[in-house]
N, C-alpha and C positions, 0 to 999 in steps of 0.2 A: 887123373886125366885118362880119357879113354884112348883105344890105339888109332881109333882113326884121328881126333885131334893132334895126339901126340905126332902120326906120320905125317901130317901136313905141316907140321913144322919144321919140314925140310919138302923132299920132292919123291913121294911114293912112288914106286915103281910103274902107276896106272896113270898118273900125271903126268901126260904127255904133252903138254900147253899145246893142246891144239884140239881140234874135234875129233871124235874118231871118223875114219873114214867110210864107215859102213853109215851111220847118220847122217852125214855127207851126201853119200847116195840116194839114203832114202829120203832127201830133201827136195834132190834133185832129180829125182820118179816124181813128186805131188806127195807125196803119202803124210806130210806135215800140213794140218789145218788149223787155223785158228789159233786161238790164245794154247799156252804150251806151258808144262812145269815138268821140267827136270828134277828130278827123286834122286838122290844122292849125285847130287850137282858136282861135289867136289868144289875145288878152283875156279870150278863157272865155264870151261873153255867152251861144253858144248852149246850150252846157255845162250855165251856170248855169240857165236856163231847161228843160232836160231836169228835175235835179234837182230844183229847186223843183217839178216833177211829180212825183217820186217814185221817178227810176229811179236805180239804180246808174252812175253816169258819172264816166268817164276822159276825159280829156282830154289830147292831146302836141302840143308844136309841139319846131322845133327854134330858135325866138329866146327865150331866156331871158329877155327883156325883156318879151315875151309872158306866158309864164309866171307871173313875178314878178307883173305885173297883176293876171294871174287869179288868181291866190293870195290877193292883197290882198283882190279885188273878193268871194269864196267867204268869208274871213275877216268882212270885215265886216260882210257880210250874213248869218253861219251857214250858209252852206251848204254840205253836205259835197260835195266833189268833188275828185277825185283828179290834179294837174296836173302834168306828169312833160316837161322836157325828154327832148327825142327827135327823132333822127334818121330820119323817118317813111320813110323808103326801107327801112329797119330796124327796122321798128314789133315784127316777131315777137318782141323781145329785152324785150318788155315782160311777160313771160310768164304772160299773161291771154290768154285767149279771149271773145268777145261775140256777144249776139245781135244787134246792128245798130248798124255803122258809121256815121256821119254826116261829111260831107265838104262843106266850103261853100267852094268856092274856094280846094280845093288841087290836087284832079287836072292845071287848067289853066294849071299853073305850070313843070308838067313836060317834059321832053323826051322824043321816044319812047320810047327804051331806058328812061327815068325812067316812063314808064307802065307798062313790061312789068314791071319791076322787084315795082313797088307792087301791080299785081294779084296776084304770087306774096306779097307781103307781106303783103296784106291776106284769102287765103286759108288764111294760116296763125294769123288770130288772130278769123276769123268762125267760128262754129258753122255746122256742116252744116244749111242753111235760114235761117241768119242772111240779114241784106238789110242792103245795102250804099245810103245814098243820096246821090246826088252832086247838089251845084250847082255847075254851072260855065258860062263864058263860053258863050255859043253862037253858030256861024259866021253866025249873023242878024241879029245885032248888029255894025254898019259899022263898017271899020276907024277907029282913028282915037284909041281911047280905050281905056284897061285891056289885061288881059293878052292872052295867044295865045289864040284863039279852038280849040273844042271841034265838032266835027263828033259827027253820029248814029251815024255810018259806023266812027269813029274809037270811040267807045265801046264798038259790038259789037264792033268788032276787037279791044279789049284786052279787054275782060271775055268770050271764047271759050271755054275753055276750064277748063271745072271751075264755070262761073256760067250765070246764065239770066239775058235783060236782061227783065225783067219788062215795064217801059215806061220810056218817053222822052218828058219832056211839056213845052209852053215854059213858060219861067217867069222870074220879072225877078231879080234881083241886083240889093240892092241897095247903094245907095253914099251918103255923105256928101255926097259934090259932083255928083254925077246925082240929082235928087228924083225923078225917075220913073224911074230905075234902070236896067239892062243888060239885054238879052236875053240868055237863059240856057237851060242845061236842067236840067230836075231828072229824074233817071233813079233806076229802081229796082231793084236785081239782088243776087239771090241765089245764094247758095252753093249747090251741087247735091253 
């Protein structure tokens, strides 16, 4: 059993049953268009809170125990959402296209080759002007706690080619066991 199935068999530190609130935000700016898939969905929360707005949302993680949650959590409350074990390094195999990816702490889980990878993955299932938006750890936040930290530098570098990085702005992460949360970035980039 891998560690991400196995954490979701209780309540990871990142599983906060609720949206984060920087995606919150950026809901409620417009910057959310059209049909939507959450990339390491987890438990579904943020998922769930797209659709309760009204959009068409997927959702994939690769821990089934994730899944299974979100499924419950979609069921019990009627909400239609679409939750699909998935090998997100291989997301294209889900053969849907969208206008904007949402990503909350999964890029910085990756290893390089696991970044270049995902960029090629994730341009094969955004529409041309689709937007991509990432939260992830960021290198301003001291070592010490959570995962591999995320550089600015490191972002433009893998999203180069075939993308625009629109902006890169700080923003918290947050967690269950930090009440005032992680330093982050929240980035915004689109498909060209």
């Amino acid at each position: 059993m891998g560690f991400f199935d196995e954490a979701y068999r209780g309540t990871p530190p990142w599983d906060i049953g609720r949206a984060q609130r920087e995606l919150i935000a950026l809901e409620e700016e417009g910057g959310i268009q059209g049909a939507v898939l959450d990339v390491g969905c987890g438990k579904g929360d943020n998922a769930l809170f797209f659709a309760e707005k009204g959009y068409q949302v997927w959702g994939v993680d690769a821990a089934p125990a994730a899944i299974e949650a979100a499924r419950r959590k979609a069921s019990e409350r009627g909400i239609p959402v679409t939750f699909m074990v998935m090998d997100i390094l291989r997301i294209s195999g889900i053969g849907q296209t969208f206008d904007t990816v949402i990503d909350s702490g999964f890029f910085h889980t990756l290893t390089d080759p696991g970044r270049l990878q995902y960029a090629r993955e994730l341009s094969l299932v955004l529409k041309p002007g689709g937007r991509y938006f990432m939260l992830a750890f960021s290198d301003r936040e001291p070592p010490g706690y959570g995962p591999r930290r995320v550089t600015q530098e490191e972002i433009r570098t893998t999203f180069f080619n075939g993308w625009q990085v629109d902006w890169i702005r700080e923003a918290i992460f947050e967690s269950r066991t930090r009440p005032e949360g992680s330093r982050a970035w929240l980035s915004s980039i689109t498909k060209i």
